[in-house]
C-alpha positions, 0 to 999 in steps of 0.5 A: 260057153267059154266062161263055161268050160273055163268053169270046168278046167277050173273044177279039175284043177282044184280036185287035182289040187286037193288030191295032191294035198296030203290031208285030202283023200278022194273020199273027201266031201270037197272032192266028191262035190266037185267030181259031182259037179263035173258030171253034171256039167258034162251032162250038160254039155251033151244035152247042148250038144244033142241040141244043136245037133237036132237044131242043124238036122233039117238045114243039112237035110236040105241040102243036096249034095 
């Protein structure tokens, strides 16, 4: 998961990058791959995330409290 978010920050990093660079535009096919990409993995993430969710529904469900 860390290699995974680090992935990530990386991404950003580089669209952060090209955006400053005078021949890039946000239009630019490497900027609209990784912005695409950052989606994706963040929608991942979510489905992850939902996942353990539901995963430790029952564990507090059984819980009294």
């Amino acid at each position: 998961m860390k290699n995974y978010l680090e992935a990530i920050d990386q991404l950003r990093r580089n669209i952060r990058f090209f955006g400053n660079k005078k021949g890039f535009k946000n239009d630019d096919g490497v900027v609209i791959r990784a912005n695409n990409l950052i989606s994706e993995a963040i929608s991942k993430l979510e489905d992850e995330f939902k996942r353990l969710l539901s995963s430790y529904r029952f564990v507090f469900n059984v819980v009294d409290f």
